[in-house]
C-alpha positions in Angstrom: 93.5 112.2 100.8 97.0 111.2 101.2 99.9 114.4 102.1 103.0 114.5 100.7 105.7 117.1 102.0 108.4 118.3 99.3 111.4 119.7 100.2 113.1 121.8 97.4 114.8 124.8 96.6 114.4 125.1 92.9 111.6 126.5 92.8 110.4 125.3 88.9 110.9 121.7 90.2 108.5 122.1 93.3 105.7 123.6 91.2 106.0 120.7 88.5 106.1 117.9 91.1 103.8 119.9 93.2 101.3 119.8 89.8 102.1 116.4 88.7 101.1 115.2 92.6 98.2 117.1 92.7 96.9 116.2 89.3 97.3 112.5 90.8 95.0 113.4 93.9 97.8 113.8 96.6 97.8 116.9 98.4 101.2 118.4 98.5 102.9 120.9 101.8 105.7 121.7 99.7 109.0 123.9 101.1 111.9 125.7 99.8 114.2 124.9 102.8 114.4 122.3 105.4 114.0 124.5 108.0 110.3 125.1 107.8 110.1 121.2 106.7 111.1 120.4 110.5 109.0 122.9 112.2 106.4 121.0 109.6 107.0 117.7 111.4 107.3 119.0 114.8 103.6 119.3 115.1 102.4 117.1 112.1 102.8 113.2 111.0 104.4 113.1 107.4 104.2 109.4 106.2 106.0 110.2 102.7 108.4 112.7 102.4 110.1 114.2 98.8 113.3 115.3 99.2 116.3 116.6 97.1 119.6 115.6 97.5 122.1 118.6 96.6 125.6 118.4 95.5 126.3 119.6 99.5 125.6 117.3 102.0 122.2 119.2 102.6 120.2 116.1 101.6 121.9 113.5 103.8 121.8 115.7 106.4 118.1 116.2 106.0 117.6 113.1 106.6 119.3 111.9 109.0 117.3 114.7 111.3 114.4 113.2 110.0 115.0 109.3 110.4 115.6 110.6 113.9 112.6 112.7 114.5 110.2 110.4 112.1 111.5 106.6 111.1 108.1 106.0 110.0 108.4 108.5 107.1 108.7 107.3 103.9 111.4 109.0 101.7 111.5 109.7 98.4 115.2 111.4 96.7 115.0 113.4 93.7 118.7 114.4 92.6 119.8 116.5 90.0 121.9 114.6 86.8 125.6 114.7 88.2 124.7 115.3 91.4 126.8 113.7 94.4 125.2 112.2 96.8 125.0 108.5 98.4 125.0 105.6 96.3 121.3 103.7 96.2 122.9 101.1 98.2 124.4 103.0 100.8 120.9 104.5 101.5 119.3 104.2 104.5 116.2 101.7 104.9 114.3 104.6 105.1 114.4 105.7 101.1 112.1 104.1 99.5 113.0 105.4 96.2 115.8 107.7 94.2 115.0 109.6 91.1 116.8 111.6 89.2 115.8 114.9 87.7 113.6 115.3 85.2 111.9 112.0 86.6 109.4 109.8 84.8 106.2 111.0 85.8 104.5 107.6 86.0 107.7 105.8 87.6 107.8 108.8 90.5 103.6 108.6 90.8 104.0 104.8 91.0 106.5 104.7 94.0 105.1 107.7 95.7 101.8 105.0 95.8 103.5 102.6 96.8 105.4 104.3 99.8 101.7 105.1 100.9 100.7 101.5 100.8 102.8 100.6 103.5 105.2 100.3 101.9 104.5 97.1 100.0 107.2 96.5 97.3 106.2 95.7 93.7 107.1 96.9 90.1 106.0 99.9 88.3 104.6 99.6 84.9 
């Protein structure tokens, strides 16, 4: 069974995704702040990571500490309508997709598969 770690502070959005995920056969560590993320990957291998980009830098800054602890992980950016952060081509090799909120279920399940399958590119139906 494949983990997935979700990092976000609304906590509606993390019990939807967490649902939609589950319902999907992924088994989901989901966290409210990136704090407890980190210690999370201090002692455990995360290959895809769900992460929300906030109007602060919060996001960015996320991962950043994560491209440096983890490369390998896979990273997934859910963002909020309006919300400022990078442009999809200014993001780092390590985002393998950008959603924003509400996202598509099938779209999100589609490319959360995908980062799993080493992260072979393709098109979602």
């Amino acid at each position: 069974m494949h983990v997935v770690c979700l990092v976000d502070d609304d906590s509606s959005t993390r019990k939807s995704l967490t649902r939609l995920l589950e319902s999907d056969g992924f088994r989901v560590q989901a966290f409210s702040e990136p704090g407890p993320f980190l210690e999370h990957l201090a002692l455990h291998s995360v290959a895809v990571a769900i992460l929300d980009i906030r109007e602060s830098a919060t996001g960015m800054e996320l991962l950043a500490q994560l491209d440096e602890r983890s490369p390998r992980t896979r990273v997934i950016f859910i963002t909020a309508a309006g919300a400022h952060g990078a442009p999809a081509n200014m993001m780092p090799a390590s985002v393998f997709a950008t959603f924003t909120k509400p996202v598509d279920d099938e779209q999100f399940l589609c490319a959360v598969r995908r980062a799993f399958q080493s992260g072979q590119e393709g098109q979602c139906r």
